[in-house]
N, CA, C and O atoms as a GROMACS GRO file, in nm:
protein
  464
    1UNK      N    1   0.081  -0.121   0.000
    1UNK     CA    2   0.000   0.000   0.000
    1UNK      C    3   0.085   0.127   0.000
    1UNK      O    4   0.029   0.227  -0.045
    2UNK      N    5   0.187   0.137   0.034
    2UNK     CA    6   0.290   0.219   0.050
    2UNK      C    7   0.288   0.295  -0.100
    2UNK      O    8   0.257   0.410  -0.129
    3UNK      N    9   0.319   0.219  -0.156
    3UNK     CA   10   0.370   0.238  -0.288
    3UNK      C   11   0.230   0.273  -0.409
    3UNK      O   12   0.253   0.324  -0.518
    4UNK      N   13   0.108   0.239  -0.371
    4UNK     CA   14   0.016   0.290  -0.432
    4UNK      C   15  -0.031   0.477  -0.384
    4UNK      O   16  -0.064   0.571  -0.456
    5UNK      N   17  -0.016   0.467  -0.239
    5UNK     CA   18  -0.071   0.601  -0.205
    5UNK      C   19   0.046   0.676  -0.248
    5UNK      O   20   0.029   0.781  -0.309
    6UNK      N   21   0.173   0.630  -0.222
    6UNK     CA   22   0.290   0.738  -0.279
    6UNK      C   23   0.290   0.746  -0.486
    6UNK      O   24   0.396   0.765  -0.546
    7UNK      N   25   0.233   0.738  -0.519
    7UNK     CA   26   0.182   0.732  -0.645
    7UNK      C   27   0.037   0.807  -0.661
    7UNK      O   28   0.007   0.885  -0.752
    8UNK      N   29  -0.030   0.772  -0.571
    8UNK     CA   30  -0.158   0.874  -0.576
    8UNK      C   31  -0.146   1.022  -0.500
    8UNK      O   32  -0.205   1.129  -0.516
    9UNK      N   33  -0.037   0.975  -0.408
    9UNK     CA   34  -0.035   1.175  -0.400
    9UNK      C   35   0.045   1.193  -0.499
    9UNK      O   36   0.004   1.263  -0.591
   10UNK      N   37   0.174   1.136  -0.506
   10UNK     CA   38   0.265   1.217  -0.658
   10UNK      C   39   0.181   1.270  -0.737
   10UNK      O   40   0.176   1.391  -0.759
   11UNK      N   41   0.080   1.155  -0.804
   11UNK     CA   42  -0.022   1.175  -0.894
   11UNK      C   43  -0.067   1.295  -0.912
   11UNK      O   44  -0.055   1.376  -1.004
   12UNK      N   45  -0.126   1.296  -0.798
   12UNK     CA   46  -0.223   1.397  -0.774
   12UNK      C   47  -0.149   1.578  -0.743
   12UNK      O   48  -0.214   1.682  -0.741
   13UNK      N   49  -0.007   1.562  -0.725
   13UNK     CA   50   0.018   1.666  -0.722
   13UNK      C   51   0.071   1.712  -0.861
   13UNK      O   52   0.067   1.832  -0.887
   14UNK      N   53   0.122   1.621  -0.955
   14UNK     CA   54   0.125   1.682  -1.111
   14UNK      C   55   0.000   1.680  -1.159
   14UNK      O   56   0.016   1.730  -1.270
   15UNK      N   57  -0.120   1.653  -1.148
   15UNK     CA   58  -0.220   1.714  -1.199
   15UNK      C   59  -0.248   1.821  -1.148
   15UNK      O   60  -0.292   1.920  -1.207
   16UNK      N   61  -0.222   1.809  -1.031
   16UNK     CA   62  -0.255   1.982  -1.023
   16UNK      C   63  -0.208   2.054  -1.088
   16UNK      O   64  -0.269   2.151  -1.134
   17UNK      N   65  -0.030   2.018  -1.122
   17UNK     CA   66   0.024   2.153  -1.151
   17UNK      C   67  -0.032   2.148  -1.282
   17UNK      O   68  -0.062   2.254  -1.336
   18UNK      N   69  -0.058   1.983  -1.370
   18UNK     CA   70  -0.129   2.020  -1.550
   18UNK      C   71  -0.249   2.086  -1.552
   18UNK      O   72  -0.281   2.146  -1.655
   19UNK      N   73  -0.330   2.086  -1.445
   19UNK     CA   74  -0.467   2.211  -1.468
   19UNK      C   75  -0.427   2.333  -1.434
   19UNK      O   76  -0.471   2.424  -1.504
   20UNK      N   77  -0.352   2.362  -1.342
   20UNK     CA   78  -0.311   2.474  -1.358
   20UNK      C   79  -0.204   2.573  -1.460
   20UNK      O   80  -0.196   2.696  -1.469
   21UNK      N   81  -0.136   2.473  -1.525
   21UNK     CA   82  -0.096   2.497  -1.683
   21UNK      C   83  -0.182   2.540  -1.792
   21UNK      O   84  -0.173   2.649  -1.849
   22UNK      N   85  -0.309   2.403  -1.829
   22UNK     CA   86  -0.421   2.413  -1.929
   22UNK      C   87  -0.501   2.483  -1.891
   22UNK      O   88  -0.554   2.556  -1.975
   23UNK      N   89  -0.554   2.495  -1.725
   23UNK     CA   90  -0.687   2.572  -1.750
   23UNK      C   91  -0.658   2.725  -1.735
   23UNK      O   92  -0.702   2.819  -1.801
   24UNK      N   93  -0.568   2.720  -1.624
   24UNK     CA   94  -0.550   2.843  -1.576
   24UNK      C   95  -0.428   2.976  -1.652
   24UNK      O   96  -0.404   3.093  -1.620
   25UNK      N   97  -0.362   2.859  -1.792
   25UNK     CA   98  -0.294   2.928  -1.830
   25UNK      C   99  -0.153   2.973  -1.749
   25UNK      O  100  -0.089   3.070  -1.791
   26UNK      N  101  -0.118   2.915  -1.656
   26UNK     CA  102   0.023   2.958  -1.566
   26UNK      C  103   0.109   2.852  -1.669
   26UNK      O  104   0.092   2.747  -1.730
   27UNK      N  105   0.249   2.988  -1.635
   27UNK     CA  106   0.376   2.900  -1.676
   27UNK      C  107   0.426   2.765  -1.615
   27UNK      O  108   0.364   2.711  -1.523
   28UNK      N  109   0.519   2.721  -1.660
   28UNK     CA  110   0.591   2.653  -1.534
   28UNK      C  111   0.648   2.728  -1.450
   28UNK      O  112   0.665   2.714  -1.329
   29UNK      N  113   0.665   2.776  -1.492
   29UNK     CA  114   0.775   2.882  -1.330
   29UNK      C  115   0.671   2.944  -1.253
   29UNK      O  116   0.717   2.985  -1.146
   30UNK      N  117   0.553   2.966  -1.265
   30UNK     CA  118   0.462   2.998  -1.222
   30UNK      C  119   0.387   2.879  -1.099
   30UNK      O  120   0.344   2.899  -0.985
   31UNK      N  121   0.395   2.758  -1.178
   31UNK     CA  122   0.330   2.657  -1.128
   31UNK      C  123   0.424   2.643  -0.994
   31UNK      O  124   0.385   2.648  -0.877
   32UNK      N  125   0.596   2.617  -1.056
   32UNK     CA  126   0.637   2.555  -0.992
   32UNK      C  127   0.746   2.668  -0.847
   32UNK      O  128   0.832   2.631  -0.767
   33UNK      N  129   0.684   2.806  -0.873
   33UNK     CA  130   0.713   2.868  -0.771
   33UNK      C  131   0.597   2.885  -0.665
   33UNK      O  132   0.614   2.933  -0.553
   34UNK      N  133   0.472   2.838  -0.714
   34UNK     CA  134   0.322   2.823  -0.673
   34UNK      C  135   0.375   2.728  -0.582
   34UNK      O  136   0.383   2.756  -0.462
   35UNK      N  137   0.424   2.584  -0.640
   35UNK     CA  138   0.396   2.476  -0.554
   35UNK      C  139   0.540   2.503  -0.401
   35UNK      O  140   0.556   2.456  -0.288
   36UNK      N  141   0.591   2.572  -0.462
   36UNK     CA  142   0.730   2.551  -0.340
   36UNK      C  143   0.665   2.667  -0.220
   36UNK      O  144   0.715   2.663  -0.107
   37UNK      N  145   0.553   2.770  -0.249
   37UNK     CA  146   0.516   2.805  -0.159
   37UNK      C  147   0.376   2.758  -0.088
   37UNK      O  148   0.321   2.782   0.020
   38UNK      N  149   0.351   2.692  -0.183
   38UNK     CA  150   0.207   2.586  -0.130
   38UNK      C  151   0.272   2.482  -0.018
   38UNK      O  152   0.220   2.475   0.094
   39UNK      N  153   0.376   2.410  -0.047
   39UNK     CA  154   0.473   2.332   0.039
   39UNK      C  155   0.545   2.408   0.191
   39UNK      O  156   0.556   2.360   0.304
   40UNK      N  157   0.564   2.472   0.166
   40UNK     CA  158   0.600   2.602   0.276
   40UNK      C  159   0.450   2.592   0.370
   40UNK      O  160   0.423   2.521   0.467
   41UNK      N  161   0.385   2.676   0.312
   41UNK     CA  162   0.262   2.732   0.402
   41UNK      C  163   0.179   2.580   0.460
   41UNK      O  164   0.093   2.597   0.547
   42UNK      N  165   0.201   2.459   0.420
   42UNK     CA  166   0.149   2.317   0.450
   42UNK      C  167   0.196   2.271   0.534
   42UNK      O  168   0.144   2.182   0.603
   43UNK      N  169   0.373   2.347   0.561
   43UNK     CA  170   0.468   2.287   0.689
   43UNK      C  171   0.407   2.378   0.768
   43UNK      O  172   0.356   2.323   0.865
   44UNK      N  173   0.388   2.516   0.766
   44UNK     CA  174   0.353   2.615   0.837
   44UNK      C  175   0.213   2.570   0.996
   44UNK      O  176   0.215   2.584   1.118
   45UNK      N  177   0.105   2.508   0.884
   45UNK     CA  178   0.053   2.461   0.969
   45UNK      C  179   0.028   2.292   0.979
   45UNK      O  180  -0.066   2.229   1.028
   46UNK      N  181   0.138   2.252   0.919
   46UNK     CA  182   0.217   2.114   1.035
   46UNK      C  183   0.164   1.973   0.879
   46UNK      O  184   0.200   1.855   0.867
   47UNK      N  185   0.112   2.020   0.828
   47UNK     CA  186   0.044   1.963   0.746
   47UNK      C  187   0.135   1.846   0.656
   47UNK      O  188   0.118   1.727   0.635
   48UNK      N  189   0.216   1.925   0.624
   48UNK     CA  190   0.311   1.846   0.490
   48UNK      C  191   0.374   1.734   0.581
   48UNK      O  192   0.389   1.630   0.517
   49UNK      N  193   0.417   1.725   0.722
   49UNK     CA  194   0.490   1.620   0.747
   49UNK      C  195   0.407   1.522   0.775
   49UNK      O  196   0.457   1.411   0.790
   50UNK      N  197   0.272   1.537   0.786
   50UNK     CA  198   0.217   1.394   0.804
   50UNK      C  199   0.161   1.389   0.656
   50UNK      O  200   0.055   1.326   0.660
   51UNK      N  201   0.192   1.432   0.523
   51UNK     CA  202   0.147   1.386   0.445
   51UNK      C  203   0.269   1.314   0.376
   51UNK      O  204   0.260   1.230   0.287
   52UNK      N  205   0.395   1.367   0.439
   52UNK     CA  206   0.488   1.284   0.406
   52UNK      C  207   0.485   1.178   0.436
   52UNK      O  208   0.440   1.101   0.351
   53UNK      N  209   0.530   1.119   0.570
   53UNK     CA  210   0.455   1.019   0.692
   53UNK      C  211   0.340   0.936   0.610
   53UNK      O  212   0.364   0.816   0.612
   54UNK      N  213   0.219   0.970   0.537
   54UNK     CA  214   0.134   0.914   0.480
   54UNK      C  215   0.208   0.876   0.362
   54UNK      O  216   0.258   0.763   0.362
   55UNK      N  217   0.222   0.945   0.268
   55UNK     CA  218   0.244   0.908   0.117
   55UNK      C  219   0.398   0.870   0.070
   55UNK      O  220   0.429   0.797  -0.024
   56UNK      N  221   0.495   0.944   0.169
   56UNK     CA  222   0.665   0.875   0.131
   56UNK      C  223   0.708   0.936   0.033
   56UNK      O  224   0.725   1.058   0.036
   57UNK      N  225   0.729   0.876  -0.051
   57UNK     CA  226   0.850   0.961  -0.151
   57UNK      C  227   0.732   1.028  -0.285
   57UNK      O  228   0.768   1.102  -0.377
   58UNK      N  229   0.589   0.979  -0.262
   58UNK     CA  230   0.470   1.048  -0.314
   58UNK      C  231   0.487   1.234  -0.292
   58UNK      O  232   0.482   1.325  -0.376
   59UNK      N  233   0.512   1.237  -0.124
   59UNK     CA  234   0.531   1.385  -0.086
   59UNK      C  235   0.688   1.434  -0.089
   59UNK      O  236   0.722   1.546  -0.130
   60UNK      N  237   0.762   1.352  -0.048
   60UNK     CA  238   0.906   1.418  -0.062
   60UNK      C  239   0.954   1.462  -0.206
   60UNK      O  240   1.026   1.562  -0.209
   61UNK      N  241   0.922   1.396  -0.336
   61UNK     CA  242   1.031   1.384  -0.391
   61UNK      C  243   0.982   1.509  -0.503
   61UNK      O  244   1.056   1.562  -0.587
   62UNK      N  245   0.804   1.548  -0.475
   62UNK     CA  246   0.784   1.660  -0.573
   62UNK      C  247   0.833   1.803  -0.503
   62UNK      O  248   0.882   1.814  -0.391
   63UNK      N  249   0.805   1.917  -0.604
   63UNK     CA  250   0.904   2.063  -0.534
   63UNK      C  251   0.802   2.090  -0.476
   63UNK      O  252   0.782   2.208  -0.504
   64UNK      N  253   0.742   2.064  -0.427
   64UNK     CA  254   0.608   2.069  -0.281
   64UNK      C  255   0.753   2.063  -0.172
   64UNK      O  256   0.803   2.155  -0.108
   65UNK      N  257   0.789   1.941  -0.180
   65UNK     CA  258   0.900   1.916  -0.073
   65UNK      C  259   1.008   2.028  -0.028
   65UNK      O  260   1.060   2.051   0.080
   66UNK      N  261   1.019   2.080  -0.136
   66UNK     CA  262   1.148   2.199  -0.109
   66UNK      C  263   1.088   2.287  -0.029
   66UNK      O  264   1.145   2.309   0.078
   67UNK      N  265   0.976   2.349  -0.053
   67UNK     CA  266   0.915   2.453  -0.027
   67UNK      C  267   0.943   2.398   0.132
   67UNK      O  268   1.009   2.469   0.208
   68UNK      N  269   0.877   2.235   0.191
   68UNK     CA  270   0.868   2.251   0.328
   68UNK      C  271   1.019   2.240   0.379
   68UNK      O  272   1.057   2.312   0.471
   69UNK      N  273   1.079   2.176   0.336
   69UNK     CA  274   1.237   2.195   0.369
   69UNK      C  275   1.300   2.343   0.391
   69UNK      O  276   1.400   2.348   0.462
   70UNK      N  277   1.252   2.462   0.339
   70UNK     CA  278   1.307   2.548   0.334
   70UNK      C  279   1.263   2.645   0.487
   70UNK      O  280   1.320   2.720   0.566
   71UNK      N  281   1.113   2.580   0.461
   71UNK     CA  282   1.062   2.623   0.581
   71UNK      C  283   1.072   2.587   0.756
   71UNK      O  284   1.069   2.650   0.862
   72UNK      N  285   1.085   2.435   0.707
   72UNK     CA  286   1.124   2.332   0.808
   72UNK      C  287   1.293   2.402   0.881
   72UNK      O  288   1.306   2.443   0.996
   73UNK      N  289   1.374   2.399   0.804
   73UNK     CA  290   1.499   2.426   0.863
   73UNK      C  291   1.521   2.586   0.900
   73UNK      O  292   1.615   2.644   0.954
   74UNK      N  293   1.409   2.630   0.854
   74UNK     CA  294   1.463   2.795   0.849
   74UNK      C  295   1.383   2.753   1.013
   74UNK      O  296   1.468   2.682   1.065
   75UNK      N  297   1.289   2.763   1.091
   75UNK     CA  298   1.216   2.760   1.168
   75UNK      C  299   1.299   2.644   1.297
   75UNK      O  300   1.287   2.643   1.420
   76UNK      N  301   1.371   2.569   1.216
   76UNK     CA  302   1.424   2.429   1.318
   76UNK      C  303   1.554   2.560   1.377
   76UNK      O  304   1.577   2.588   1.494
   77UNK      N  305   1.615   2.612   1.269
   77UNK     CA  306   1.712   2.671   1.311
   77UNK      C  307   1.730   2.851   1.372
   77UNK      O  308   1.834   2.911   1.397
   78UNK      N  309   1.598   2.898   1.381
   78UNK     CA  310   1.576   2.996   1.422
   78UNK      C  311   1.538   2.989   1.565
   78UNK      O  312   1.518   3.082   1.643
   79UNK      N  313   1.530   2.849   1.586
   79UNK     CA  314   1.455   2.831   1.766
   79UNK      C  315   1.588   2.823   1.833
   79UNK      O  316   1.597   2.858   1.950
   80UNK      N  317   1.720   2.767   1.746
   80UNK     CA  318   1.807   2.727   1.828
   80UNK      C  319   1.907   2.808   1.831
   80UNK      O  320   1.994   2.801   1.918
   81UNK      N  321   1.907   2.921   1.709
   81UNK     CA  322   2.045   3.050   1.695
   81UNK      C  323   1.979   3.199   1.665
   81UNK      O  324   2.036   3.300   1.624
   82UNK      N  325   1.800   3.173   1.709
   82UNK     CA  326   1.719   3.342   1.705
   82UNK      C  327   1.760   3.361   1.499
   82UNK      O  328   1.782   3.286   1.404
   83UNK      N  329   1.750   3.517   1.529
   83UNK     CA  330   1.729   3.544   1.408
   83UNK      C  331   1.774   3.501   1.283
   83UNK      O  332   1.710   3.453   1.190
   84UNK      N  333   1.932   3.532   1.298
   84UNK     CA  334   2.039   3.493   1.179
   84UNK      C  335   1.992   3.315   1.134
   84UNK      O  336   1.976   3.269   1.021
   85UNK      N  337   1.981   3.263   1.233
   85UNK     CA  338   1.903   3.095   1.246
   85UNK      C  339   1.822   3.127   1.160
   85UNK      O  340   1.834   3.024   1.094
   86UNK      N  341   1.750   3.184   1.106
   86UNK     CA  342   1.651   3.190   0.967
   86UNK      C  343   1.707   3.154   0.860
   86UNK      O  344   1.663   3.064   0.788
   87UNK      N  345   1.836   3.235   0.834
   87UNK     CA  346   1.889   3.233   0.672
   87UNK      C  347   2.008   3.111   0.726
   87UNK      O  348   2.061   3.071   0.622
   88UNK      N  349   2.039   3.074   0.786
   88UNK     CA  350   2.134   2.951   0.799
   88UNK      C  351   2.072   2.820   0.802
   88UNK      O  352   2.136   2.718   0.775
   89UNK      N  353   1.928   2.818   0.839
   89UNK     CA  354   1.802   2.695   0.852
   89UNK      C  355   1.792   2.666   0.690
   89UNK      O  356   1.782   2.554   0.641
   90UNK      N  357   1.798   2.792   0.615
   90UNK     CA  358   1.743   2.773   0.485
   90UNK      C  359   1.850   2.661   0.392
   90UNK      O  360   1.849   2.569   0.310
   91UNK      N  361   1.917   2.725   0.454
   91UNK     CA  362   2.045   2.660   0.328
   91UNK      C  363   2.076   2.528   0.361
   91UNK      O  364   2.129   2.454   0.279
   92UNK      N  365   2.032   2.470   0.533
   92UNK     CA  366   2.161   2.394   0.578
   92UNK      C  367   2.054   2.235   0.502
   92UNK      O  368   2.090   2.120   0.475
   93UNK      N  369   1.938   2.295   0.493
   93UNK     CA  370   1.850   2.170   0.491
   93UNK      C  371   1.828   2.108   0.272
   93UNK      O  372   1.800   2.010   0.204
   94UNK      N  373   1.871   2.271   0.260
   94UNK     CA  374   1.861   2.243   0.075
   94UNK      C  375   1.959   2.244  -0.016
   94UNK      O  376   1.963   2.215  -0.135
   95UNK      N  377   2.080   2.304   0.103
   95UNK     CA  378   2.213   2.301   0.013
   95UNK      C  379   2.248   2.189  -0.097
   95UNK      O  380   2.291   2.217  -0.208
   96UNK      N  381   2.229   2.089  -0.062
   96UNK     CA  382   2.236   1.973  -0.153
   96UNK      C  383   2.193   1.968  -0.280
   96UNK      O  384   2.256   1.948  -0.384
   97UNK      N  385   2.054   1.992  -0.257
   97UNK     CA  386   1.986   1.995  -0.381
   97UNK      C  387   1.982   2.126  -0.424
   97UNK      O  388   1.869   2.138  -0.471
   98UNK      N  389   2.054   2.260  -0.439
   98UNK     CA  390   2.091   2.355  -0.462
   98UNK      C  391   2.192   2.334  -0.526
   98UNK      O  392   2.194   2.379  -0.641
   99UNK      N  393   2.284   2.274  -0.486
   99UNK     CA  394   2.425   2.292  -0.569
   99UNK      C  395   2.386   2.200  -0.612
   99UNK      O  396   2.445   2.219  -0.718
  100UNK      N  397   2.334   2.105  -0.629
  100UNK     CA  398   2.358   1.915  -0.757
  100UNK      C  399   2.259   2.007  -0.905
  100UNK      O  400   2.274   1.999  -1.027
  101UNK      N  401   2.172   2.081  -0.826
  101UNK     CA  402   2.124   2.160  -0.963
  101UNK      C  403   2.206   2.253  -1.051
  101UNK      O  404   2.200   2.268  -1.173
  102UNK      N  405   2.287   2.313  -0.956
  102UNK     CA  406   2.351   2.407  -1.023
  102UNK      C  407   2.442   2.312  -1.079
  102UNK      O  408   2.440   2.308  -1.202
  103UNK      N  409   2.514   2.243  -1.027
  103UNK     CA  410   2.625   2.164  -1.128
  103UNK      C  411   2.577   2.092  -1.247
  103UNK      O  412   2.632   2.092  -1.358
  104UNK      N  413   2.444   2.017  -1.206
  104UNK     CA  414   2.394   1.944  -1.358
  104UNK      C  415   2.408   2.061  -1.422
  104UNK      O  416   2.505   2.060  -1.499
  105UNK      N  417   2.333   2.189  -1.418
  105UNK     CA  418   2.306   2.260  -1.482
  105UNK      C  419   2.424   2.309  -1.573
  105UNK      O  420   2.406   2.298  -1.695
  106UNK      N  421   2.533   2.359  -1.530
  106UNK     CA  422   2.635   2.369  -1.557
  106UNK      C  423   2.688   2.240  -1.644
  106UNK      O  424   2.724   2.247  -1.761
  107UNK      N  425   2.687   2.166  -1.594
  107UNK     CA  426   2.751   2.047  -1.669
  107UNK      C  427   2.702   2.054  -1.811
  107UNK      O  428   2.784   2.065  -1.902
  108UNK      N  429   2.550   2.045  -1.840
  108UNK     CA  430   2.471   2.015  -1.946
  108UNK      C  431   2.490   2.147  -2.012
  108UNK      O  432   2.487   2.157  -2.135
  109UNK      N  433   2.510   2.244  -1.935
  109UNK     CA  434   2.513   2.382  -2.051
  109UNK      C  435   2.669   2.354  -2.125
  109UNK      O  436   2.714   2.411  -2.225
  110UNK      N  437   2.724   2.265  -2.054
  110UNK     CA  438   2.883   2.275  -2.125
  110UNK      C  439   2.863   2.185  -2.216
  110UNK      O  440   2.902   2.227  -2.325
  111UNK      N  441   2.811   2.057  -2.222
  111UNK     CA  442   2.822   1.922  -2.316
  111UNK      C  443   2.666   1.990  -2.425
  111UNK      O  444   2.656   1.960  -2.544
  112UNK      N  445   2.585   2.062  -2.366
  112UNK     CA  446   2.488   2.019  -2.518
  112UNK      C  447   2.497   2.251  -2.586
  112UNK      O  448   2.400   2.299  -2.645
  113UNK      N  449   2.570   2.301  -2.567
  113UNK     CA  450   2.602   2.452  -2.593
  113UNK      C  451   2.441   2.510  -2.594
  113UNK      O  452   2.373   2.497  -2.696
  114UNK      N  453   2.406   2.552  -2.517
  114UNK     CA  454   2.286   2.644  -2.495
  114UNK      C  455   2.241   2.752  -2.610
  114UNK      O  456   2.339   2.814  -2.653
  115UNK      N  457   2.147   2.780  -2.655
  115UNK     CA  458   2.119   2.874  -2.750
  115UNK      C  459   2.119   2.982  -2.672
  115UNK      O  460   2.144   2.944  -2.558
  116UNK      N  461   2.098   3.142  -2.679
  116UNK     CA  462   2.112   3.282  -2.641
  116UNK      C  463   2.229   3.341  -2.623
  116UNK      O  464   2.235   3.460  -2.591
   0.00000   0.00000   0.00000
């Protein structure tokens, strides 16, 4: 069962973002700066970790997840170092997947030459 509900939320969270593409006319960058603050405001009120807890890599692995990660550590690390603990929470929890983007990114702009 694991593996069906983590498939029906995944599911269900790229359809959202395809109606909100077709019907509503949003970009992707639109959608997908939508969903990283939809993910945020879900940790906010406690929400996203038991839907993680429920669904598994259904909730972690879409950019729903970042959004609560960003929020999660900014908040984990503001209880324990006050203010500056905000912008050090942010990074310490997404750094990873911050830089592996920037390097693919980099990498692929070098091997396939980018148009502009």
């Amino acid at each position: 069962m694991e593996y069906f509900w983590a498939f029906v939320v995944g599911g269900a969270i790229c359809v959202i973002g395809q109606l909100l593409m077709d019907v509503f006319k949003l970009t992707p960058a639109h959608v997908t700066t939508s969903f990283v603050v939809a993910g945020a405001v879900l940790d906010a009120f406690g929400i996203y970790d038991k839907l993680i807890e429920f669904a598994g890599a259904g909730a972690s692995v879409p950019i729903t997840s970042f959004g609560h990660s960003l929020l999660h550590g900014a908040m984990q690390s503001a209880d324990e170092h006050g203010f500056i603990g905000i912008a050090m929470g942010i990074f310490e929890l997404t750094s990873a997947g911050i830089s592996s983007a920037i390097l693919f990114g980099f990498l692929t702009a070098i091997i396939f030459k980018p148009k502009g």
